[in-house]
N, C-alpha and C positions, 0 to 999 in steps of 0.2 A: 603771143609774145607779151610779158607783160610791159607796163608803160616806162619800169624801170629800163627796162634793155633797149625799146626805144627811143627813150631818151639818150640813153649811150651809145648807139647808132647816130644820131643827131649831132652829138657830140663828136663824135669821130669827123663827120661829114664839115662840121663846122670849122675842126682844126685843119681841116683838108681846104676849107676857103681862107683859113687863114695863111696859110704856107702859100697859096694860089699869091694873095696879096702882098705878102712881105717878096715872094720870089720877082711880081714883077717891080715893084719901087725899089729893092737891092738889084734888079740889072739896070733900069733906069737911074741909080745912083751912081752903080760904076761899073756899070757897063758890061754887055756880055763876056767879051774877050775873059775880064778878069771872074764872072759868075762863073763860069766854064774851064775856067785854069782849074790845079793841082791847090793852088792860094798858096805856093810856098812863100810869095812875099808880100809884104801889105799893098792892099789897093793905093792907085797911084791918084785914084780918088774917094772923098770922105762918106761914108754912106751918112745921108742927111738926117736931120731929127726925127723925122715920119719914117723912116726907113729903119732904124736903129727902134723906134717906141714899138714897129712890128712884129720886128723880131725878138723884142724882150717880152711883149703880148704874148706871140705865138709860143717861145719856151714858158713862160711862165703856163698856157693852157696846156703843157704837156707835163707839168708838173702837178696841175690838179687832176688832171684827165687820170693819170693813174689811180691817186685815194678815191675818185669818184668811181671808178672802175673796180677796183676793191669795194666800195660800200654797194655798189650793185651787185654783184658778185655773193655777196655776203647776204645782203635780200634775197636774191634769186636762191641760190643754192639753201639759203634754210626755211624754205617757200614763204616768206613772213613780208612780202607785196603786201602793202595797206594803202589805202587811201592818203596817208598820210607818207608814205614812203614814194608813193606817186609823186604829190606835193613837192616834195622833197627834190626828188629828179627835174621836175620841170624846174623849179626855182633855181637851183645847178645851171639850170642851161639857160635860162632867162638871163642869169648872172653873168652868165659867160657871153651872152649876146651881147648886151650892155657893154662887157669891158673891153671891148677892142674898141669902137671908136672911142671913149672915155677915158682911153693909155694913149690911144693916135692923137686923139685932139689934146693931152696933158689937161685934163681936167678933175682937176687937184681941189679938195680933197676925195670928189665920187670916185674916181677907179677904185682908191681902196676899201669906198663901204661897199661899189657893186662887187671888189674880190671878195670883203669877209662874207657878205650875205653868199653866195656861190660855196664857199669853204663850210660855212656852216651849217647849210644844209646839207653838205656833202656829210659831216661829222652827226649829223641828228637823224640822216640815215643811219650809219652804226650803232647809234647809240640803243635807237631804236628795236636794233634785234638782239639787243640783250637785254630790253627787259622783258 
């Protein structure tokens, strides 16, 4: 396997401890009963600031998780793994490690340069297999 796909394994697993963590602070915010309903009505209480920055974390990594998925995809299938596309992959996910507590604790301005460094390795992986 190369380190890309690895890496995207990694990734998969990572977003799977993040749904782990936003699942239990949204039932400790408001509570099984309402985690477990249909949610046809709003909670009868507020899910908190850490509970809310998690759940904007976790969709936000499933928003990159795809283009990162595509620029692996894109490596793999045109066998053009380089040392540098490795790089690339780890820094993805270094990025991604980083920004969960850095969204959780609201520490402004880094979450946004650990999301663009994550995004842009993601984009210089592509780039990379077209030249």
């Amino acid at each position: 396997m190369t380190a890309e796909l690895t890496v995207l394994a990694l990734a998969i697993l990572l977003q799977a401890v993040q749904f782990g963590a936003y699942s239990i602070r949204a039932n400790l915010d408001v509570g099984p009963g309402y985690a477990m309903s249909a949610r046809d009505r709003a909670p009868s209480r507020p899910m908190s600031d850490l509970g809310g920055r998690l759940q904007r974390a976790l969709t936000n990594h499933f928003e990159g998780l795809i283009l990162f998925t595509a620029a692996v995809t894109l490596v793999t299938l045109s066998d053009q793994s380089t040392t540098f596309t490795a790089a690339c992959a780890w820094a993805y996910l270094g990025a991604r490690i980083l920004y969960v507590p850095s969204y959780a604790l609201d520490l402004s301005p880094w979450r946004s340069v650990v999301w663009m460094a994550g995004f842009f390795a993601t984009i210089l992986m592509v780039i990379s297999t077209l030249i």
